[in-house]
VEXDREN-2710 file (C-alpha; in Angstrom, 1 decimal):
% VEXDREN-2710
k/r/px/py/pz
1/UNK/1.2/9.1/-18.7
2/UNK/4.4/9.7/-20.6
3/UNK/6.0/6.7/-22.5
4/UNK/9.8/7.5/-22.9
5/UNK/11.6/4.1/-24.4
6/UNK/10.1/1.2/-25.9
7/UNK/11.9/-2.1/-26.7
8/UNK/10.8/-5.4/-27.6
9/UNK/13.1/-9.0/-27.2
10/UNK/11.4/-13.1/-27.2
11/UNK/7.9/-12.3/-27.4
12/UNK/8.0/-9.3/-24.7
13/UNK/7.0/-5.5/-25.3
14/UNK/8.5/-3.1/-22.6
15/UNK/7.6/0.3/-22.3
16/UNK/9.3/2.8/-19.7
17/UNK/6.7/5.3/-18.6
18/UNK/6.4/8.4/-16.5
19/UNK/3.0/9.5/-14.6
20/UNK/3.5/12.6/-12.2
21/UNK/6.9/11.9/-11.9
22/UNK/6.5/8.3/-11.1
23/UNK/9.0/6.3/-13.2
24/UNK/7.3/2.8/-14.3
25/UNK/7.5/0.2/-16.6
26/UNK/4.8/-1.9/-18.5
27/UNK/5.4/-5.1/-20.1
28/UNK/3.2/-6.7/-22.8
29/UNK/2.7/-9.1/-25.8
30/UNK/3.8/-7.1/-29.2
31/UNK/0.9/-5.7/-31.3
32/UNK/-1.3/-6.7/-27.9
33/UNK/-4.8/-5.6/-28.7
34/UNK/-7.8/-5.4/-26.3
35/UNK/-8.4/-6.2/-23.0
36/UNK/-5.9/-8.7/-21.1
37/UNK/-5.3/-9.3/-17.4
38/UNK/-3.0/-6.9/-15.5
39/UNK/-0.3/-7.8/-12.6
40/UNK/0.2/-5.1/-11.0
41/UNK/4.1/-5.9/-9.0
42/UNK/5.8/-4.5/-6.3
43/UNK/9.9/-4.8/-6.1
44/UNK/11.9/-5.5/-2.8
45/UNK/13.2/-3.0/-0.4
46/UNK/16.5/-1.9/-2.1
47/UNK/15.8/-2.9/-5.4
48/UNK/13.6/-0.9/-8.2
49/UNK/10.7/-1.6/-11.0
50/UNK/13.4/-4.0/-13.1
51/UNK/15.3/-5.6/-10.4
52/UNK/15.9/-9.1/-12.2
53/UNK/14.0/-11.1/-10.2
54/UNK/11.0/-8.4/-11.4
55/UNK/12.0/-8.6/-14.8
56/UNK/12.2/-12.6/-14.9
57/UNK/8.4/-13.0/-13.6
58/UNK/6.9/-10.1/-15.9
59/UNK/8.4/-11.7/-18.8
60/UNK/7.0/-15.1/-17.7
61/UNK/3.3/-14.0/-16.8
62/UNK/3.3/-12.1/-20.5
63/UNK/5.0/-15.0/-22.4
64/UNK/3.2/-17.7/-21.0
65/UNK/-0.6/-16.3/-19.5
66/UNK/-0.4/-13.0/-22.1
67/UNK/-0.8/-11.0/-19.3
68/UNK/-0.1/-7.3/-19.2
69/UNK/2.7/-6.8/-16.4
70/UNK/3.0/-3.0/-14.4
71/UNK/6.0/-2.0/-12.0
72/UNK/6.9/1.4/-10.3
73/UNK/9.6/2.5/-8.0
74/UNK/8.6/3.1/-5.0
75/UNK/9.6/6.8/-3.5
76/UNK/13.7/6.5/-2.9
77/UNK/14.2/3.4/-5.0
78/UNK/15.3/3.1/-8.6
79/UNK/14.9/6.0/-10.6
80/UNK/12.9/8.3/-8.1
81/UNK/14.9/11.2/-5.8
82/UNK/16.2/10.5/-2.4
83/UNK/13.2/10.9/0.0
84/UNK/15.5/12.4/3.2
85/UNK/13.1/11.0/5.4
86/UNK/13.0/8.1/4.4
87/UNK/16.9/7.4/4.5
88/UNK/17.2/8.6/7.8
89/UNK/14.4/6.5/9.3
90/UNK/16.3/3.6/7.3
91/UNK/19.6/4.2/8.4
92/UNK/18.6/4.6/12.3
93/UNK/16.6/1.3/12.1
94/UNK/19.4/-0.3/10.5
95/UNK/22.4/1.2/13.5
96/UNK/19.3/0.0/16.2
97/UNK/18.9/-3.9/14.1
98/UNK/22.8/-4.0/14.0
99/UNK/23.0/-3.3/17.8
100/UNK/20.5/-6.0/18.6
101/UNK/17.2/-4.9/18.0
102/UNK/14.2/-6.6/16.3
103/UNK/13.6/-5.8/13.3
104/UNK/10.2/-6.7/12.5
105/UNK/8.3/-3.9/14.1
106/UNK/11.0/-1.5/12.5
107/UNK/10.3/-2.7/9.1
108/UNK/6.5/-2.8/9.9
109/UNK/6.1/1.0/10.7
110/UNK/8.7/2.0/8.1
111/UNK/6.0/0.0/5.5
112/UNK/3.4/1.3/6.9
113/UNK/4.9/5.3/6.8
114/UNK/5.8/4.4/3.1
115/UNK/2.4/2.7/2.3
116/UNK/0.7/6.0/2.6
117/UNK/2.0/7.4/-0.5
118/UNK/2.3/4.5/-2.4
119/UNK/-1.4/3.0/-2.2
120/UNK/-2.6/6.2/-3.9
121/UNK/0.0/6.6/-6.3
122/UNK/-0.5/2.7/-7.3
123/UNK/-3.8/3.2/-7.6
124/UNK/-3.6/6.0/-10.1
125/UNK/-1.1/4.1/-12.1
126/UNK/-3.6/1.6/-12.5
127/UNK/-5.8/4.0/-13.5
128/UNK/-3.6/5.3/-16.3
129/UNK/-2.7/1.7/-17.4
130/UNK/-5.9/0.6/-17.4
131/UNK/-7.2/3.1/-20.1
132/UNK/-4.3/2.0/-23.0
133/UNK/-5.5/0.3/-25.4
134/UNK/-3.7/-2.7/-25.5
135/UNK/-4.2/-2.7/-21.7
136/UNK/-7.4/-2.0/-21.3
137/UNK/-10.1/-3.0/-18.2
138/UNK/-9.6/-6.6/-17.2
139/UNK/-8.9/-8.6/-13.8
140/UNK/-6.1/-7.2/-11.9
141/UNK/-3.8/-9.2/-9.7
142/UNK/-1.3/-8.0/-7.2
143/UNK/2.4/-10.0/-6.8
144/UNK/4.6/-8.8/-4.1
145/UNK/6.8/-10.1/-0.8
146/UNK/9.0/-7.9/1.6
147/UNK/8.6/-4.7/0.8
148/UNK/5.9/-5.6/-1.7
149/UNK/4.3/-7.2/0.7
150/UNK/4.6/-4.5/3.0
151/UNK/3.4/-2.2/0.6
152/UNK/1.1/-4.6/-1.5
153/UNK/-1.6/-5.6/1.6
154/UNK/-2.6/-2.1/2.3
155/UNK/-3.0/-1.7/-1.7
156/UNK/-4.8/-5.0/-2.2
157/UNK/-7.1/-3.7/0.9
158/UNK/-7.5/-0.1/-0.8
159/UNK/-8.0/-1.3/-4.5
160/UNK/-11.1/-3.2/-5.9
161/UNK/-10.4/-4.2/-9.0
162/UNK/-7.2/-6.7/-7.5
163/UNK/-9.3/-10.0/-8.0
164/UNK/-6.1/-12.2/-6.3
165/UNK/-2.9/-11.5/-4.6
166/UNK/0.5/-13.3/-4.1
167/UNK/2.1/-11.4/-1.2
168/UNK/4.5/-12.7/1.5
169/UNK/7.9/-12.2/3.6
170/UNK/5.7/-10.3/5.8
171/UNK/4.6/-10.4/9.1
172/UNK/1.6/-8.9/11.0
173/UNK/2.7/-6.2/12.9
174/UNK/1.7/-3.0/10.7
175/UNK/-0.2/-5.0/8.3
176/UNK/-2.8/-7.7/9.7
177/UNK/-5.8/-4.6/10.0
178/UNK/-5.7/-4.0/7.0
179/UNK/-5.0/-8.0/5.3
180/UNK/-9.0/-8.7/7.7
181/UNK/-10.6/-6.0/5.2
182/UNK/-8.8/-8.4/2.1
183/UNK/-11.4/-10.8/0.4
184/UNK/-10.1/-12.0/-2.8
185/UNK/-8.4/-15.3/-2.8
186/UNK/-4.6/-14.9/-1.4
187/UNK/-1.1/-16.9/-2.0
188/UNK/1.0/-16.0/0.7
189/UNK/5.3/-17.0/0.6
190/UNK/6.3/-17.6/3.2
191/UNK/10.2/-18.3/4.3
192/UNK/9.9/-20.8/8.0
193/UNK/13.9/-19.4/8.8
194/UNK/13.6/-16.5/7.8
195/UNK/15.9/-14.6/9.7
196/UNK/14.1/-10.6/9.2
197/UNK/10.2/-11.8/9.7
198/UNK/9.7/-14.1/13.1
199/UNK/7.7/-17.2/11.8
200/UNK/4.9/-16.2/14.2
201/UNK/4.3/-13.1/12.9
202/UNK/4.0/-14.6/9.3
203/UNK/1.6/-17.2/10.4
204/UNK/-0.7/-14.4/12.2
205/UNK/-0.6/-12.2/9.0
206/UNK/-1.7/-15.0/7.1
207/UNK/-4.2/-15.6/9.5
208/UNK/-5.2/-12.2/9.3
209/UNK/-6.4/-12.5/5.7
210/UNK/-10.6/-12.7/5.2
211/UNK/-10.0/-14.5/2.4
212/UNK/-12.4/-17.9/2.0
213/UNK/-9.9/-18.9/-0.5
214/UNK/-6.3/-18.5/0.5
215/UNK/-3.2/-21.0/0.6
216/UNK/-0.3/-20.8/2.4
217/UNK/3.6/-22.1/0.7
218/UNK/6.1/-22.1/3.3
219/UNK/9.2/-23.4/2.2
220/UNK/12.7/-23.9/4.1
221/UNK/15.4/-21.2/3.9
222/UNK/15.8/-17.0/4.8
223/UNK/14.4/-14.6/3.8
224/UNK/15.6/-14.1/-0.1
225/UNK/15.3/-17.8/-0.4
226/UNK/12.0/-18.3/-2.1
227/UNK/12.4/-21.3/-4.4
228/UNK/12.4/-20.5/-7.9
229/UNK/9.4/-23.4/-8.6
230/UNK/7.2/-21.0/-6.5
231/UNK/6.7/-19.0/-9.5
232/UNK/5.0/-21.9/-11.2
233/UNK/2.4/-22.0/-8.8
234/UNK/2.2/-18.5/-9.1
235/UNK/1.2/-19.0/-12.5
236/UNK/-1.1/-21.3/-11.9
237/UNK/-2.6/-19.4/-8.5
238/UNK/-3.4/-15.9/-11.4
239/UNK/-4.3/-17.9/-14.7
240/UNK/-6.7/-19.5/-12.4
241/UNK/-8.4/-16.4/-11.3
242/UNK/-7.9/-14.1/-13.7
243/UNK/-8.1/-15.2/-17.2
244/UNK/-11.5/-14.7/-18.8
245/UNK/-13.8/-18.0/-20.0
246/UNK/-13.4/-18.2/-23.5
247/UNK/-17.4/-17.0/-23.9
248/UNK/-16.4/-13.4/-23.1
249/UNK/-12.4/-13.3/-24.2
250/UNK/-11.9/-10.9/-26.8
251/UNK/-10.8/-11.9/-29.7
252/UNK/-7.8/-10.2/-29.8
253/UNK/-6.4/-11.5/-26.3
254/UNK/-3.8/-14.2/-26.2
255/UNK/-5.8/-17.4/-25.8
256/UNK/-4.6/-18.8/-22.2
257/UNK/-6.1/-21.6/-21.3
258/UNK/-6.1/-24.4/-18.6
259/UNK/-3.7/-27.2/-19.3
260/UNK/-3.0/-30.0/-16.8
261/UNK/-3.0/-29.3/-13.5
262/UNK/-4.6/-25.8/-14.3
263/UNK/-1.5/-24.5/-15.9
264/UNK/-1.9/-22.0/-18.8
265/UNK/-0.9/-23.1/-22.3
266/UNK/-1.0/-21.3/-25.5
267/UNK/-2.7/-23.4/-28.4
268/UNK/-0.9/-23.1/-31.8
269/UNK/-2.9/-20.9/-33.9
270/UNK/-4.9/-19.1/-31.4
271/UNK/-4.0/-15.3/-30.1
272/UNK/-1.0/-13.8/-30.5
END
């Protein structure tokens, strides 16, 4: 892992970072120290590792839980090369949706093609991530709809050390064999208009899901609609499940710990 820019604004540390040509960026409290719990997140299709809406919950799940945040472009997004495969399957699904086809199944193999390469790369991200110091081995946590979602329930599947998972925008075709081998508690989005996943197939991946512990939010709206108040829960859903009792926090960690309703809250003089 190469670190190629650092900056730091409001009580956020970002580092850009390459690893075998894999452009990524890691987000952090300043002068973080120790162990802390890692979101791993994946970005929409179209969009890259600081989209804003990427940007806006990494900031949040550092600020407010003290988190340690991960994103990566996936291959043909952001700062990566044109994959020439990829752009072609893209642009004949998108001339075959514009003349009337369905696009779920299109999107659903096109994941699934892409998933291949990302699950391993992810997964040695996570390995590289994982061994910084001010990083370090804690609970992981996966955050991801669309694409991310596309891309996020094979991962989750793959990767043992995710302890919880907020995917959605998805729908079953491509992913519901591998969402039955996923255990670990699950918040899934999901939009009931949404105009590029048919409801049905969002209710059957959730369904999928082997989770004992999993909750569905299904809000009004299409697809890019997700209500900002979501992210709340969020919060909630990953300081619930991944922030370590205070009997075995290190002392160095930001001090996140359950206010009402479950909500992480930051008492003065504790942590960072």
């Amino acid at each position: 892992m190469r670190f190629t820019s650092d900056a730091s604004s409001d009580g956020v540390f970002e580092q850009l970072f390459t690893l075998d040509e894999i452009p990524g960026v890691l987000w952090t409290q300043p002068g973080a120290r120790g162990p802390r719990p890692l979101i791993l997140m994946g970005h929409g299709g179209g969009q890259h590792k600081k989209a804003p809406g990427v940007v806006a919950r990494a900031r949040r799940f550092v600020a407010e839980c003290g988190f340690g945040v991960a994103a990566v472009d996936v291959p043909g997004h952001g700062d990566r090369p044109k994959e020439e495969e990829y752009d072609r399957i893209a642009t004949v699904n998108q001339a075959r949706i514009a003349a009337g086809a369905d696009p779920a199944p299109l999107i659903a193999d096109f994941h699934a093609l892409v998933a291949r390469q990302t699950v391993p790369e992810w997964r040695a991200v996570l390995d590289a991530v994982q061994e910084l110091d001010h990083v370090g081995s804690g609970p992981v946590g996966y955050w991801g709809v669309s694409l991310g979602c596309g891309l996020g329930v094979p991962f989750v599947a793959a990767e043992p050390r995710v302890r919880a998972a907020v995917v959605g925008l998805g729908g079953a075709l491509g992913s519901a064999e591998a969402a039955a081998r996923i255990t670990v508690p699950v918040e899934f989005l999901m939009q009931w208009d949404d105009e590029r996943i048919p409801r049905a197939q969002s209710l059957a991946l959730f369904e999928a899901f082997a989770s004992a512990e999993k909750t569905l939010h299904a809000n009004p709206g299409k697809h890019g609609a997700v209500p900002a108040f979501e992210m709340d829960s969020t919060l909630r859903f990953f300081a619930r499940h991944l922030i370590l009792p205070p009997s075995v926090r290190p002392p160095a960690a930001t001090a996140a710990v359950a206010g009402p309703q479950g909500f992480p809250v930051r008492r003065p003089g504790r942590g960072r």
